[in-house]
C-alpha positions, 0 to 999 in steps of 0.5 A: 789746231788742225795738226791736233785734230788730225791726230785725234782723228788719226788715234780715233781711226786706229782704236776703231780698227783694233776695237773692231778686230777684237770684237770680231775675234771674240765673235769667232771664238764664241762661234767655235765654242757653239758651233762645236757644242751643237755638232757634238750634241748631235754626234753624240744622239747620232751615236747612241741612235746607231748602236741601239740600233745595232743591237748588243747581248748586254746592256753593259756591252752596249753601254760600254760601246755607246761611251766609247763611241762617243768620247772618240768621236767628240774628241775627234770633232773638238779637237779638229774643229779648234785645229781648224779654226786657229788654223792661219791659211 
């Protein structure tokens, strides 16, 4: 009887540890996914802010520049941050 209790405290205690493990991946990955579209959000006001600052002779100049920008720097940002964050160190 004792030898079965100790098993099912044995199995309890690894499906508790894995289940723990599973949760705490899947708090980081939604964490990623947040945090990457929040910083692009603001990279990519910060952008638009900038060249409308700058100034072009056109608006579609500007509006060119502005896509530009912002698609290397989100690609950039998304790109670095999930390299980071499957990164093993």
């Amino acid at each position: 009887m004792d030898y079965e209790k100790s098993q099912n405290t044995a199995y309890e205690s690894l499906c508790e540890d894995y289940t723990n493990a599973m949760f705490g991946g899947y708090a980081i990955t939604e964490g990623v996914s947040v945090a990457i579209t929040i910083v692009n959000m603001i990279i990519r006001t910060f952008n638009i802010f900038l060249i409308v600052r700058v100034g072009y002779y056109t608006v579609s100049k500007q509006t060119s520049v502005i896509v530009n920008c912002i698609f290397v720097a989100t690609w950039i940002n998304t790109a670095c941050v999930l390299l980071f964050g499957n990164a093993n160190f």
